[in-house]
C-alpha positions as CSV (number, residue, x, y, z in Angstrom):
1,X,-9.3,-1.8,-97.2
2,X,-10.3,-0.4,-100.8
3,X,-13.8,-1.9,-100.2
4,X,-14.5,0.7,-97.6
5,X,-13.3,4.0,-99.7
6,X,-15.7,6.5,-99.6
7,X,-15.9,9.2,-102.9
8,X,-12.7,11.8,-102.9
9,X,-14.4,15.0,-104.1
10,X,-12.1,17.1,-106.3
11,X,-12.1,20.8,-105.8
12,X,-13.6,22.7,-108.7
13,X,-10.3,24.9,-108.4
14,X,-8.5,22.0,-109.3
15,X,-7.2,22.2,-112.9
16,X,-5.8,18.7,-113.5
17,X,-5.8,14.7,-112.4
18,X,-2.3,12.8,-112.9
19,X,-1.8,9.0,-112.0
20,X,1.8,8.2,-112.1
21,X,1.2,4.5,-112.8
22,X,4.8,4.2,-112.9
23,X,8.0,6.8,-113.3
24,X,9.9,4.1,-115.4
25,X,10.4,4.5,-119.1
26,X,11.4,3.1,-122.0
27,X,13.2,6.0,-123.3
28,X,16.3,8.1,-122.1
29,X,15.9,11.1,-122.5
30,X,18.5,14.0,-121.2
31,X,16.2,16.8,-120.4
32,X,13.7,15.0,-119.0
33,X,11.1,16.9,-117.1
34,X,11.2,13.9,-114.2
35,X,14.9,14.6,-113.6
36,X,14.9,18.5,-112.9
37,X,16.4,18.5,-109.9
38,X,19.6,16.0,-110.7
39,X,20.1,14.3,-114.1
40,X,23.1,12.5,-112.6
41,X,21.3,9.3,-110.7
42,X,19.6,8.7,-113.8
43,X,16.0,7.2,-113.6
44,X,16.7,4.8,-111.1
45,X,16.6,7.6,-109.2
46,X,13.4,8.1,-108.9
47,X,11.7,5.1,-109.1
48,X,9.4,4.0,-106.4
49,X,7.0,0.4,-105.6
50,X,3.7,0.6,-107.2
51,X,0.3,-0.1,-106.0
52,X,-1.1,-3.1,-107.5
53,X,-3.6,-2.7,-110.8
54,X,-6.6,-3.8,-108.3
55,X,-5.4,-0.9,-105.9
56,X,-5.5,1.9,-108.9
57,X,-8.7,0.6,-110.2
58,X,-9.9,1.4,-106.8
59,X,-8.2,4.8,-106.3
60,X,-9.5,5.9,-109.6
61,X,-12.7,4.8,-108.7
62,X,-13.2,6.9,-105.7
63,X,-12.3,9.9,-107.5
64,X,-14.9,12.3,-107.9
65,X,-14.1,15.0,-110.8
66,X,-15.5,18.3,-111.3
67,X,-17.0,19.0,-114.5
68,X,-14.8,17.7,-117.3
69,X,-11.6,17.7,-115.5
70,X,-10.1,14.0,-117.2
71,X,-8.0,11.8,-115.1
72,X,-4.4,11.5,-116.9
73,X,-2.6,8.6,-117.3
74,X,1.3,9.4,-117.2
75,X,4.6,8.7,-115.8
76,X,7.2,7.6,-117.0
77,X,5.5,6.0,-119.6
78,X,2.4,4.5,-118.0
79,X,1.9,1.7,-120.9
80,X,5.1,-0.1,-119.1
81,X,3.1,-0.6,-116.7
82,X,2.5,-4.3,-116.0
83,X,-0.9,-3.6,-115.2
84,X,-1.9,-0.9,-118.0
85,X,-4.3,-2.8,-119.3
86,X,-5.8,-4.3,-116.7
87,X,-6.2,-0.8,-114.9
88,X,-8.4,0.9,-118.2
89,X,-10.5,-2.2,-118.4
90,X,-11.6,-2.7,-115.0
91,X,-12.4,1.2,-113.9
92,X,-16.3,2.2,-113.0
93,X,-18.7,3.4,-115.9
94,X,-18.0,7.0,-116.9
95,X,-14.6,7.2,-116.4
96,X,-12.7,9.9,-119.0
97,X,-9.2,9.4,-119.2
98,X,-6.0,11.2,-121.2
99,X,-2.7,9.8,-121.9
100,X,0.6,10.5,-122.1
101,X,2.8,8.1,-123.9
102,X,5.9,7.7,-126.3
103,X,3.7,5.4,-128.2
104,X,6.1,2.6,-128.0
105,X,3.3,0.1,-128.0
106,X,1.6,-2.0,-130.6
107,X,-1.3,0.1,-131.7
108,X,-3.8,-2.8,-132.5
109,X,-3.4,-4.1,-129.6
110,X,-4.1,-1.3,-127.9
111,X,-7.2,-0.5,-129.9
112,X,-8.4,-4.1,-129.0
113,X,-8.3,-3.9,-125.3
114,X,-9.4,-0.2,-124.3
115,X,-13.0,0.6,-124.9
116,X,-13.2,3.5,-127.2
117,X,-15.5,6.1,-124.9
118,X,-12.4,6.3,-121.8
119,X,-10.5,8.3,-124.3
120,X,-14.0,9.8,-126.2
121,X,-14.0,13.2,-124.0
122,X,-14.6,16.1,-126.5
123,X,-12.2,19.3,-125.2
124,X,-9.7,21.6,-127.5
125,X,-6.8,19.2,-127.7
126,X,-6.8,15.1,-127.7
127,X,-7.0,12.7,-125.0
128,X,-4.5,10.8,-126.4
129,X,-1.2,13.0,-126.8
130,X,2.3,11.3,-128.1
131,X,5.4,12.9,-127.5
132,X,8.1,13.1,-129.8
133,X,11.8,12.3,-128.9
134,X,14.3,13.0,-131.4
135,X,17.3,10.4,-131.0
136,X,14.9,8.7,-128.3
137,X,11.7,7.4,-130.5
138,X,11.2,7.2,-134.6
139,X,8.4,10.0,-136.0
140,X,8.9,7.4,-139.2
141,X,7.4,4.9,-136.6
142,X,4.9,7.4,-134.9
143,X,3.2,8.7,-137.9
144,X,1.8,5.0,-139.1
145,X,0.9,4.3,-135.0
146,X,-0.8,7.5,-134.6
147,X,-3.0,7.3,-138.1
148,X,-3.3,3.2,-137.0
149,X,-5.1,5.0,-133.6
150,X,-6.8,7.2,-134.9
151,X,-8.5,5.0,-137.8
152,X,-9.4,3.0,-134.8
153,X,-11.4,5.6,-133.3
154,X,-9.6,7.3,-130.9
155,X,-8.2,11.3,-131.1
156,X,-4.8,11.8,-131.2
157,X,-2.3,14.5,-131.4
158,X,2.0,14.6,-131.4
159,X,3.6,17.1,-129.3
160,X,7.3,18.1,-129.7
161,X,9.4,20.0,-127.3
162,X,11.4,22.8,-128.4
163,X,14.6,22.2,-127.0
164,X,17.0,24.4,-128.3
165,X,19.1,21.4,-129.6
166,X,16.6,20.2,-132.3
167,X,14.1,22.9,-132.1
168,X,13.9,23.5,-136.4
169,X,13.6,19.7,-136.7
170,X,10.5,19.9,-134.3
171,X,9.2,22.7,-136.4
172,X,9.8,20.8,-140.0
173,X,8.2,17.7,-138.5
174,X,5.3,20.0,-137.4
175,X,4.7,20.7,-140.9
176,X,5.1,17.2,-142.3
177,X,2.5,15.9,-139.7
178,X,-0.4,18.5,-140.1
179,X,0.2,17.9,-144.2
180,X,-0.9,14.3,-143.1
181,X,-3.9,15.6,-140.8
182,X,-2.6,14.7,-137.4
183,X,-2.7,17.2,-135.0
184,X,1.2,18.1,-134.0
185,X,1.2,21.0,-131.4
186,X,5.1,22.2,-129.9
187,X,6.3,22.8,-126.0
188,X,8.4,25.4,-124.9
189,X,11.4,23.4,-123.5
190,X,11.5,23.7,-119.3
191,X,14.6,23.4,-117.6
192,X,18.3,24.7,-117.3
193,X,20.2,24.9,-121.1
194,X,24.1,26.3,-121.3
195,X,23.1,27.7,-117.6
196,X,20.5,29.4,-118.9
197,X,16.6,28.6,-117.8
198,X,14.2,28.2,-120.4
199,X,10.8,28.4,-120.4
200,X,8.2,31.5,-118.7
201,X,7.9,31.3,-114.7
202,X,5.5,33.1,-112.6
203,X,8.2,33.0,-109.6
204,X,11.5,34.4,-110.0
205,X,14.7,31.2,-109.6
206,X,12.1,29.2,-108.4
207,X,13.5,25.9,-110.5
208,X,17.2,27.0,-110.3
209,X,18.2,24.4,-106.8
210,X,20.4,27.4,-105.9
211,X,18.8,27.9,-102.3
212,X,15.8,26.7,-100.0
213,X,12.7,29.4,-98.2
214,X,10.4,29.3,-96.8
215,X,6.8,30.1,-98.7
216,X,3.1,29.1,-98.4
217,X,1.9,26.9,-101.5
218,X,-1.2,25.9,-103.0
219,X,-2.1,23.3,-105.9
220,X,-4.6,23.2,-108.5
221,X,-3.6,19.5,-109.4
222,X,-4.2,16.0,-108.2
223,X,-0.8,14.5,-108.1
224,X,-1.1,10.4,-107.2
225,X,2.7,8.6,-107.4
226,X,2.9,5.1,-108.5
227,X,3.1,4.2,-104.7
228,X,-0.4,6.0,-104.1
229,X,0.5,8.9,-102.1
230,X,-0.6,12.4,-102.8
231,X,1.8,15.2,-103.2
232,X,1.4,18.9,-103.5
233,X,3.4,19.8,-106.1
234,X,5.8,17.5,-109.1
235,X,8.9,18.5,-107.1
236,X,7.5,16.5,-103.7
237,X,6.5,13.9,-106.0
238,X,9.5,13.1,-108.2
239,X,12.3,13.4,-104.9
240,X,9.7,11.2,-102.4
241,X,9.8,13.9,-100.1
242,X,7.0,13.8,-97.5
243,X,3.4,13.4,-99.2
244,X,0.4,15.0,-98.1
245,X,-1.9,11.6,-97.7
246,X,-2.1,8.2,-99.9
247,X,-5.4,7.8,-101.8
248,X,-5.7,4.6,-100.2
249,X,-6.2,5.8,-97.1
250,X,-10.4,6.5,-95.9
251,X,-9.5,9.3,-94.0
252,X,-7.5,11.2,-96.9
253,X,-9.2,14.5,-98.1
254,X,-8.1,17.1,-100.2
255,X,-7.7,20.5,-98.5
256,X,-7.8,23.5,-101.1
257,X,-5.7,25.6,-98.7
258,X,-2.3,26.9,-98.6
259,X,0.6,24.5,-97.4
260,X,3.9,25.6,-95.7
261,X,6.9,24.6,-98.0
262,X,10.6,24.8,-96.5
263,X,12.2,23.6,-100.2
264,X,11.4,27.0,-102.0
265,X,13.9,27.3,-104.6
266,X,13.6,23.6,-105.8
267,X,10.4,23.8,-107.4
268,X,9.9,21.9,-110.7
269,X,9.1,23.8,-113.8
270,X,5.8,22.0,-113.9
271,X,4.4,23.7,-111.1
272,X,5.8,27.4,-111.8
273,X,5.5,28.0,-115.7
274,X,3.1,30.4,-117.1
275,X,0.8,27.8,-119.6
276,X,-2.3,27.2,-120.2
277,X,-5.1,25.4,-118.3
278,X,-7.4,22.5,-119.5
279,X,-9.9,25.2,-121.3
280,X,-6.8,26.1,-123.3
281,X,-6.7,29.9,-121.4
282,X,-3.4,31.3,-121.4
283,X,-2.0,32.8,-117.8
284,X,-2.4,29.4,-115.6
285,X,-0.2,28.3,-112.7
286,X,0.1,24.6,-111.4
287,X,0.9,26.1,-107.9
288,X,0.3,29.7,-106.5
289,X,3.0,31.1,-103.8
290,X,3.4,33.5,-101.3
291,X,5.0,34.7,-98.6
292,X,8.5,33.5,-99.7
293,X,11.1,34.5,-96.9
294,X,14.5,32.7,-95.7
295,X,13.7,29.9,-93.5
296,X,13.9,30.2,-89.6
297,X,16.7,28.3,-87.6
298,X,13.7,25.7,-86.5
299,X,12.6,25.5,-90.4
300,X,16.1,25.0,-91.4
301,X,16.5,22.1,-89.3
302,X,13.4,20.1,-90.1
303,X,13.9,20.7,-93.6
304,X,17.6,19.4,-92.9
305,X,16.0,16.3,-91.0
306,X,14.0,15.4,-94.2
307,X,10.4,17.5,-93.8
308,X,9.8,20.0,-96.6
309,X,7.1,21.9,-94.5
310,X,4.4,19.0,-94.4
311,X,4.9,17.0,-91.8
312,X,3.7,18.0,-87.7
313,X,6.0,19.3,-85.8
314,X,7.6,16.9,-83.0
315,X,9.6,13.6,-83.7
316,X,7.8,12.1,-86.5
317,X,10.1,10.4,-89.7
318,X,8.5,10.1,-93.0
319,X,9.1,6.7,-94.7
320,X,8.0,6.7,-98.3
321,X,6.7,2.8,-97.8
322,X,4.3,4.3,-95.2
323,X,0.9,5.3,-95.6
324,X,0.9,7.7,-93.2
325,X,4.2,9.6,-91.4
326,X,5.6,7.2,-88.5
327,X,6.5,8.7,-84.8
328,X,9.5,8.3,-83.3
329,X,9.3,6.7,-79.7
């Protein structure tokens, strides 16, 4: 079937190109941004199958950026995927990538397996950005790996999140780092802390799971789960509610419109923060939203039957195994 994919042209709207390669992880940590909506199932959660590292190499293929727009390698942490390597060795000429990772893996290794020019794009941060865990990873490990990378050829920066619990230890290891010349950059922490949200949000309770609208939605992001379906948003993706397509499919395009949404209210803090975009310009929004209202008796009870506004109306299930929703006889 992959043989027959024809080019997916990104929007130039779009802001940003994520390939989940996996949602599992070698760390644990509490706040993480996967989690939002219910820390209490823990990561196993949220973890779905995985298309096969023959099946991304062809999904990536067939995407079609606009301008620099990168493709970003995430998760989870992507490197535990089986087929990491296999994946950033096999993809067409011209390819530019980012990554998110932990950096819990062998740097020279790494260096000897990915060609330097996927990670080579030129823009105002680095391809190649490590997050710091306190508690979860060692920065007396990541400082050696991330010089190791970088004398290899490849730009890297550390990013820290400023959660309230170890926010002056982010800051002091912010200091230590640039002293070394590695570019270490902070986050504002997202998410709920002592019952109070942190973090700047275009939409008022938006991330708080305290009720479900109605609204209209639209994305400026590419969102592909390890399974290879589409989603409109990180909140569809990380709960496997109904997806929008699977970038397997020949027949999926990407519609730049607005989307009906019946799960208003559960929106992750990825899609609804005030940050910038990939020019570095303060003011973007993953998502944009309007016309939020309470849901409609009929609204309420597909939303209650498992559809969060995209699936047709009529008897139709969604099964996340599925490539495209299944009808009920």
């Amino acid at each position: 079937m992959t043989s027959t994919l024809h080019p997916l042209a990104v929007p130039e709207t779009y802001n940003y190109i994520a390939t989940f390669l996996t949602l599992a992880c070698n760390l644990d940590c509490s706040y993480c941004i996967n989690l939002h909506e219910d820390t209490t199932g823990g990561r196993k959660r949220i973890l779905t199958e995985h298309m096969t590292g023959e099946e991304w190499v062809a999904a990536i293929d067939r995407i079609e950026t606009a301008g620099s727009t990168p493709i970003t390698l995430q998760g989870g942490e992507p490197t535990v995927y089986k087929e990491f390597y296999h994946v950033v060795s096999r993809v067409k000429e011209g390819v530019q990538f980012d990554l998110l990772t932990n950096l819990q893996f062998d740097p020279a290794e790494f260096a000897r397996k990915v060609p330097r020019e996927l990670f080579s794009r030129q823009a105002p941060y680095a391809p190649i950005r490590v997050s710091y865990h306190p508690g979860q990873n060692k920065i007396e490990e990541l400082i050696p790996k991330t010089h190791a990378l970088m004398e290899a050829g490849f730009r890297v920066g550390l990013y820290g999140v400023l959660h309230p619990s170890f926010k002056d230890h982010i800051l002091d290891v912010q200091t230590q780092c640039l002293k070394e010349g590695i570019d270490f950059r902070t986050k504002e922490y997202l998410g709920v802390f002592k019952n109070e949200a942190n973090g700047v949000y275009r939409y008022p309770h938006a991330i708080e799971g305290l009720f479900n609208k109605y609204c209209d939605c639209k994305t400026t992001e590419l969102l592909i789960s390890p399974s290879g379906h589409v989603y409109r948003c990180h909140s569809d993706l990380y709960e496997a509610r109904p997806a929008v397509g699977h970038i397997l499919d020949p027949k999926f395009r990407i519609l730049d419109i607005f989307k009906p949404c019946f799960v208003y209210g559960h929106c992750n803090p990825c899609d609804v923060k005030v940050k910038t975009n990939r020019f570095q310009q303060y003011g973007h929004t993953s998502c944009e939203i309007e016309h939020i209202r309470e849901l409609t008796p009929e609204e309420e009870a597909r939303r209650a039957q498992g559809d969060n506004g995209v699936l047709p109306p009529g008897p139709v299930v969604w099964k996340r195994d599925a490539r495209q929703p299944v009808e009920v006889s």
